[in-house]
Steps between C-alpha positions, in 0.01 A plus 500: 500500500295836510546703149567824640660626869476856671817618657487760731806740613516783707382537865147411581349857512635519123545231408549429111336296277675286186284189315708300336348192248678240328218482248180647325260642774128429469195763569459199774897549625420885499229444786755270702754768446266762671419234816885469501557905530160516712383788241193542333582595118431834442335555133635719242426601144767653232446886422768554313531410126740301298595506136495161318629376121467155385850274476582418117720269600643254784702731722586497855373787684674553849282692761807636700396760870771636696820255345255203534394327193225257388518344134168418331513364155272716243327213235372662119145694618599554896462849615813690603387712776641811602431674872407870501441725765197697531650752294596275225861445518682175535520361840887469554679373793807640644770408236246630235360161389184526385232299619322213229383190532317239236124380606358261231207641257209245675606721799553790360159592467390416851760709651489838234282685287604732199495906585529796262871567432844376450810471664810664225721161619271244616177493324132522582381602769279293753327531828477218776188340599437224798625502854735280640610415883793625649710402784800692640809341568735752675840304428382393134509161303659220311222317346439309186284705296196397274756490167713279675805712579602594843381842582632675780497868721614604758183671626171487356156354432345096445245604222199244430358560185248197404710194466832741463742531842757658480739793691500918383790693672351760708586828321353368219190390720467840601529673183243316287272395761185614719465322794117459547487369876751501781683147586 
């Protein structure tokens, strides 16, 4: 049984795109998804920065964009990252949820590098480093992402990041992101 499916909607000349996977995607699973969508993946860096503070405590952290929610369980020493826009304010969705999520600390220094400044709720500030792949998918996805919980969107982005797959919804996509090369 294949570990991931494209469904398509729509009428041919625009015709939507939704990946759905019933379990972890690989960096291997990322380059069948692209054959599957006949794309080539475009590549992308993040511009905009994020403000980060280390969990005390176990706590779940829920990473929630327009109503849609993803849970990710922050362990003593994870980072607790908060989304800013270039201008430095919280990235919030529609219903005014702001926009975190918990990356471990052996990734956390891969991903982000400290910048001068603070954020007055969140913490430090940092600045993204690395560029990851990006593939648009026009009607959005349910997939199982790299933390194990299902993450899903109704439009948006497959992001490859080293070993990490996983889906961004695609306001977000465009607010922290450069895109580098066309698909």
């Amino acid at each position: 049984m294949a570990k991931f499916s494209v469904e398509f909607t729509g009428w041919p000349w625009w015709r939507k795109r939704r990946l759905v996977a019933s379990e972890r995607l690989s960096p291997a699973d990322f380059d069948a998804v692209a054959a599957a969508l006949d794309t080539k993946p475009m590549r992308a860096r993040k511009i905009a920065p994020v403000a980060g503070c280390r969990a005390k405590t176990e706590r779940s952290i829920a990473t929630n964009w327009k109503g849609e929610a993803t849970v990710n369980v922050a362990r003593a020493g994870d980072w607790i990252v908060t989304s800013l826009d270039r201008k430095f304010k919280p990235l919030k969705d529609v219903f005014g949820n702001v926009n975190q999520y918990v990356i471990r600390p052996e990734k956390f220094d891969e991903l982000y590098e400290r910048s001068p400044g603070e954020h007055d709720l969140y913490g430090p500030l940092f600045e993204p480093r690395g560029i990851v792949d990006a593939l648009p998918l026009t009607a959005g996805f349910d997939i199982v992402a790299p933390w194990g919980e299902r993450q899903t969107g109704t439009a948006g982005y497959l992001l490859r990041s080293g070993a990490d797959v996983y889906g961004n919804e695609k306001a977000t996509f465009e607010e922290t992101y450069e895109v580098l090369n066309g698909a």
